[in-house]
N, C-alpha and C positions, 0 to 999 in steps of 0.2 A: 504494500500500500504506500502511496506516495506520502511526502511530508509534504505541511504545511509551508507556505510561505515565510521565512524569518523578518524578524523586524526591520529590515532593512527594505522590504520588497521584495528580496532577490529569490527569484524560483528554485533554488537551493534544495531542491530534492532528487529522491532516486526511484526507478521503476522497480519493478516484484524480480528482474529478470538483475538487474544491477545490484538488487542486493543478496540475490542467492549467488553471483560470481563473487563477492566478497566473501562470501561464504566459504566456498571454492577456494580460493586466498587464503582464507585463514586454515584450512585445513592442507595444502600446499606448504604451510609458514611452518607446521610444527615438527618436531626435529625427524628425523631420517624419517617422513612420510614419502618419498620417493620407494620404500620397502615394503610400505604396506598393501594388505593383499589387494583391497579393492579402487588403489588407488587409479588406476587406468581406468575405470569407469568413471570415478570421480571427473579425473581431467575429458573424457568423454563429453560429461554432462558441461562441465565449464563451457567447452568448446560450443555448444548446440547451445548454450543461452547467451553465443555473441564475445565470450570473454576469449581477451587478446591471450595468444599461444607464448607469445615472447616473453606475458608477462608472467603465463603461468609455470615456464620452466626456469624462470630469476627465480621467480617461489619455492621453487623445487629444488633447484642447485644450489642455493641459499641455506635453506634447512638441511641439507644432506650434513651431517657427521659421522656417521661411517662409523658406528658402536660396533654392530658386528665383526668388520674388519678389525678392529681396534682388538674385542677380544682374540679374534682368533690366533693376531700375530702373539697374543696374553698367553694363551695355551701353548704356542710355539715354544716358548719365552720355558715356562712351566717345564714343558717335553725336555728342553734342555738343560735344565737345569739338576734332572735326574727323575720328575715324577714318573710313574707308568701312563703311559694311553687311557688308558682304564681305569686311573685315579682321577687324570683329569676330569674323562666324560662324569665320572661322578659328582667329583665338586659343582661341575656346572649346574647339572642337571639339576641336586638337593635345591643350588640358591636360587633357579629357577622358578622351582616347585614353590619354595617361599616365596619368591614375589607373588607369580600368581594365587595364591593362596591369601597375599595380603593385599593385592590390589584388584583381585576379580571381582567384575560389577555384570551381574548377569543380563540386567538390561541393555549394556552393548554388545554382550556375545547373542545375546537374541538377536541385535540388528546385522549383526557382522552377517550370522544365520541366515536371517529374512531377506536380507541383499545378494545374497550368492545366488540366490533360487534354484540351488541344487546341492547336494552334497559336497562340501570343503575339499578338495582333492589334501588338505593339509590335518583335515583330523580322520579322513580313513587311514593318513599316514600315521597319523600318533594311535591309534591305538593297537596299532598292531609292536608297539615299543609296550613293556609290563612298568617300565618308571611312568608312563604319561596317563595308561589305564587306573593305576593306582592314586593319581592324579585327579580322572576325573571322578573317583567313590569318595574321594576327600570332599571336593567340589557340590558332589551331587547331595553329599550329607546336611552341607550347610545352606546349600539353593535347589530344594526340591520342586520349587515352578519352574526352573530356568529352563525353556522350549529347547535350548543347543545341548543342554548337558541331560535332557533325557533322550533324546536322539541318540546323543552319541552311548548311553546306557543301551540302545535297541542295537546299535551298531556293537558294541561288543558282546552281545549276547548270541546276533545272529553272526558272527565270527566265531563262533565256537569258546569263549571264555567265561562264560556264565558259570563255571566252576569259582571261578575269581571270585566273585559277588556274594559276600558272607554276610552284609549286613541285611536284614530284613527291612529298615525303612529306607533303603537305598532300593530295595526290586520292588516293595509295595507300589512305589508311582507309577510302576512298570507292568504291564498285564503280560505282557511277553517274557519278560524278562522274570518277575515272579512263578509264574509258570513251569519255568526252566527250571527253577532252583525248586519248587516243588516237586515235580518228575524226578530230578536225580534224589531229590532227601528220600523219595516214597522207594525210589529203587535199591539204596542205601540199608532201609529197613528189611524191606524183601532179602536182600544177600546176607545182612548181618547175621553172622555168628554167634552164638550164646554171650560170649564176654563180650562181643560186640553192640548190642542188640541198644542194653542203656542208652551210652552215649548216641547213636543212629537215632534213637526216640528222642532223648533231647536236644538233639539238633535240628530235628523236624519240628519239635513244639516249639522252638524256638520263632520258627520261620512261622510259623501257621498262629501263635499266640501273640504274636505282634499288634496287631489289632482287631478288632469286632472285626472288617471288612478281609481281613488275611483269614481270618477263622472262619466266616461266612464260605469266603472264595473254596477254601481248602474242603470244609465238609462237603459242599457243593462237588466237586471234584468226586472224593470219595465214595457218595452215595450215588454216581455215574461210572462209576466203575464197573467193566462185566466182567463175567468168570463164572465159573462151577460153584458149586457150593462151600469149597473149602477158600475161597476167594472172597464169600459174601459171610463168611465168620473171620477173615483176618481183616475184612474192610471194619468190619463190627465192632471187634476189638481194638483195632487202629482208631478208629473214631471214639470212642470211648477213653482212650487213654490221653486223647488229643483234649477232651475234653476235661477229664483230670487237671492236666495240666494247664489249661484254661483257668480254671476256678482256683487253681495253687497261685497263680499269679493274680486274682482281684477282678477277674473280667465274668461280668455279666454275662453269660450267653445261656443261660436254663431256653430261658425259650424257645430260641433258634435252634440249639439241641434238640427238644420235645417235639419241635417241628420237623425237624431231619425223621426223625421216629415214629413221625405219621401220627402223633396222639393229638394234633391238630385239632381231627377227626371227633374227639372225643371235649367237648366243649367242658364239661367239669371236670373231666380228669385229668384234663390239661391244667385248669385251672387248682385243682388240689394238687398235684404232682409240682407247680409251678411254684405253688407257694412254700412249700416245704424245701424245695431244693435250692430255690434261691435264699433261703433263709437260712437253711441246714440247717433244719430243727422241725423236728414230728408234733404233733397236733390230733388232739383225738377226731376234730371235728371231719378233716381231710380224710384220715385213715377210714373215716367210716363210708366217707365216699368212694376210697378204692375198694373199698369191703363190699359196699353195695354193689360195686361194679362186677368183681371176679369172684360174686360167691350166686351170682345170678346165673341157674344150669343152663336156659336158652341159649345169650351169645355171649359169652364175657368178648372184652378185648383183648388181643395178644399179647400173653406173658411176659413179651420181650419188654413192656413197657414198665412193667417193674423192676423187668432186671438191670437196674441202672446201678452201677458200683458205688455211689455215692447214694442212694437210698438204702441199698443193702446195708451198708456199713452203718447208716442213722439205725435201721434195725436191730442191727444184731446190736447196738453200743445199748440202746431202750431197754433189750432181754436181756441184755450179760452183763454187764455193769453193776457193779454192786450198789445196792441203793438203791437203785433206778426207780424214780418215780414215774408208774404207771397207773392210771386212770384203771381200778377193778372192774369198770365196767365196759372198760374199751379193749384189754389186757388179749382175749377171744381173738380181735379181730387184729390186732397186732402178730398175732402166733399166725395167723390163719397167712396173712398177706406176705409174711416171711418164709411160711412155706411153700405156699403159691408160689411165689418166686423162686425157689429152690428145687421142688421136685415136680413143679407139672411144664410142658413143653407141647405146643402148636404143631399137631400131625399136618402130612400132607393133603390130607383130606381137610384139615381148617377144623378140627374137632380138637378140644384140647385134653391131651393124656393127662388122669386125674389119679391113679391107682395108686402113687405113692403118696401123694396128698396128705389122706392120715398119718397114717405111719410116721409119714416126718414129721407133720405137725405133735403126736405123739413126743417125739425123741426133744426136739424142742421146749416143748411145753415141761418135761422131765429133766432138762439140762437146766432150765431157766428157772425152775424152782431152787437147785442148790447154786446157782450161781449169782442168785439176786441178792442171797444174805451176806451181810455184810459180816468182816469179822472171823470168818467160821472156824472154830476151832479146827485143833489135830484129829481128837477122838471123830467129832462129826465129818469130817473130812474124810476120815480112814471108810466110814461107814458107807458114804456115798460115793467112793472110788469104782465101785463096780456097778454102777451106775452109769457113769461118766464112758465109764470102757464101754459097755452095751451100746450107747448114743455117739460115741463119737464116729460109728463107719457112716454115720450121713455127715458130711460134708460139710452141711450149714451151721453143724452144731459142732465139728472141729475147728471150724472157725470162730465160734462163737465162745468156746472152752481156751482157742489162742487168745482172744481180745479179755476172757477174765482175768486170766493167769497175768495179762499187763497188766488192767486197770489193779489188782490186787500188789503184784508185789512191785509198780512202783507207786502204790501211795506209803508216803513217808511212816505212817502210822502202823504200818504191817509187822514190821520186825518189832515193835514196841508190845505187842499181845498178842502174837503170832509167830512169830520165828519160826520154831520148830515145825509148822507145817509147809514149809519153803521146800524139803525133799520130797514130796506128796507132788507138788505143781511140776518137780524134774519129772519124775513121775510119767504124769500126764502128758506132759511136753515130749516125753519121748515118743508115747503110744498115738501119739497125736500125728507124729513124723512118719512110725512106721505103718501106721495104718494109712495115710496119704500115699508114703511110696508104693504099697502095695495094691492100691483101687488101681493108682497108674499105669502099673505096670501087668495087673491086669486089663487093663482096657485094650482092645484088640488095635486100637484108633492111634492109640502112644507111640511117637516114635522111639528106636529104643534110645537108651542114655548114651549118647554118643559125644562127645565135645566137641566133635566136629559136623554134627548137624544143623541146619541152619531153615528157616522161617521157607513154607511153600514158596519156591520160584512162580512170578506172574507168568504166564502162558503167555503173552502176549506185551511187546512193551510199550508204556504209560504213554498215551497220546494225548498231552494236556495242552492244551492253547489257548484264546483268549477267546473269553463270551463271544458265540455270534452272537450279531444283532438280529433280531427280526423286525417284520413288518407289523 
């Protein structure tokens, strides 16, 4: 826009086209701008709005200092002096890295981006260097909108380096790139070895419990996975541990869970199942609502929905705990939903297998009578050992006999009026062992103990990619 007339009269102004060549000028003026990448468009653009050529290479040849030059004879200097080759490129490289790191302004590297209108022929060239990659996960940590540095995050992923990429809020901006590192964590676990297996799982949870929308993405994945049946119990277990580990670190996700689980479907028992497990704490009023639900002979809902690790556990801590205060009028339905969950299982015909049902709720209801007293002496103790022995080949109540034997001997007060029955609980803690080893290794299903057995191989490998979109 032109100026105003000054006080003198004098028409002292400049056109839209005169003041974008000064423009031109000053960006010509600043120091070795004859090196910069886009500078020949620049002078391009000078040229086609009228600006004099003579003047714009006095601008040019004016501003040239020749830093480059200047170090490289530095390095010579350096080489001779006794450094190695390879000491040099280093030092460069580090103070590099530092400036950039101290002076990177993302809003120019988007424009430098947005002006090339194609790929940088100078950063497919860096990232194929592991100093400049490394470079840009430092960058991309601290400018996660920056448009050039998540590009260039899709460019080294689709170069095959997405093994590189450890941090989880560096690939969450990235659906491609998250993706990747999800596929190799899931393939990781699949190959893991027994002493391998931990760390493999919390390297996954790490990557998937990053945020609500990483554990969203991830279960999503999971519950889209196909395979045989021994594929859709290790996705089951994989998801369940994933979600452990969700709730060990403070993240909200019950719901989103219950909804992977299809208890959607189930409008109260979503809503009783929700409320207790985001609470972690049991409630008579809820329990009678899953009582109402899986004690109804027509359809109940599918067992699986109780079998959540983190319900179980609020149960069996209710029954076996010493002390436990339990509602006498609720106590029934508490036994009843614990052993639902433990001995019945959804045939293929959609009918659910009920014939252990009692029996376990039996061994239960018989474990959790000498387990709930607080205190119990030696002699009483000695009396109800073969008790304990009878009940612990169901499962639910060797578990439930491991969680007393804790809550008992570490509370501080045990060895104070109790000591002496501390050999009783060895005791049990053995038969507890051998009688677990022995269901196992009966089971036709067990593979044997081998050390070097390791988790079903996927039949097929992990084709994970980024949401389509639909219409």
């Amino acid at each position: 826009m032109a100026e105003a007339p000054n006080a003198e009269g004098y028409e002292d102004y400049q056109t839209e086209d005169e003041i974008k060549q000064q423009e031109c000028i000053t960006v010509f003026s600043t120091k070795d701008a004859i090196l910069e990448p886009g500078i020949s468009k620049t002078f391009e653009r000078f040229l086609d709005l009228g600006g004099n050529a003579d003047e714009g290479i006095q601008a040019l040849s004016t501003s040239f200092v020749g830093l480059p030059q200047m170090i490289n004879v530095l390095l010579e200097w350096l080489h001779t002096a006794g450094y190695r080759k390879r000491e040099i490129q280093s030092m460069v490289e580090e103070h590099v890295k530092l400036l950039v790191l101290r002076h990177f302004d993302p809003k120019k590297a988007d424009l430098i981006f947005t002006e090339e209108g194609s790929t940088p022929s100078w950063l497919e060239e860096m990232i194929g260097y592991p100093t400049w990659r490394k470079l840009f996960y430092q960058l991309v940590e601290q400018y996660p909108d920056c448009l050039m540095l998540k590009f260039a995050m899709k460019l080294i992923s689709d170069a095959g380096y997405q093994s590189e990429i450890t941090s989880a809020s560096t690939a969450s901006h990235q659906p491609e790139v998250f993706s990747g590192l999800l596929r190799n964590a899931l393939m990781q676990v699949t190959a893991a070895r027994p002493a391998e297996l931990q760390d493999s799982l919390r390297e996954l949870s790490q990557l998937v419990c990053h945020s609500q929308h990483t554990y969203f993405y991830s279960q999503t994945v999971l519950q889209l996975l196909e395979g045989g049946e021994g594929l859709a119990d290790f996705r089951r277990w994989l998801s369940q541990e994933i979600q452990r580990a969700a709730h060990s670190r403070r993240h909200e996700v019950t719901n989103m869970s219950l909804h992977f689980m299809g208890v959607g479907s189930h409008s109260r028992l979503f809503e009783a199942l929700g409320a207790m497990l985001s609470r972690s704490a049991l409630n008579p009023a809820d329990i009678s609502i899953l009582h109402k639900h899986y004690s109804d002979e027509g359809d109940p809902p599918p067992v699986q929905f109780l079998q959540i690790p983190q319900l179980l556990e609020l149960l069996v801590q209710a029954l076996f705990k010493p002390g436990s205060n339990i509602n006498p009028d609720h106590k029934e339905k508490y036994l009843y939903i614990l052993a639902y969950a433990a001995s019945v299982y959804d045939q293929p015909s959609g009918v659910a297998y009920k014939e252990e049902l009692e029996g376990t709720k039996k061994a239960i209801e018989s474990a959790h009578a000498v387990c709930s007293r607080i205190n119990v002496s030696y002699a009483e103790l000695q009396v109800e050992i073969p008790t304990l022995f009878e009940y612990i080949k169901h499962p639910v109540v060797s578990m439930g006999v491991l969680r007393w034997v804790e809550f008992t001997l570490t509370d501080p007060t045990f060895f104070e009026v109790a000591a002496e029955s501390s050999a009783l609980f060895l005791v049990l803690l053995d038969e507890v062992g051998h009688v677990t080893v022995t269901c196992l290794l009966s089971d036709p299903e067990f593979p044997s103990l081998n050390p070097d057995c390791s988790l079903p191989q996927v039949a097929a490998p992990l084709h994970i990619g980024a949401p389509q979109e639909t219409n």
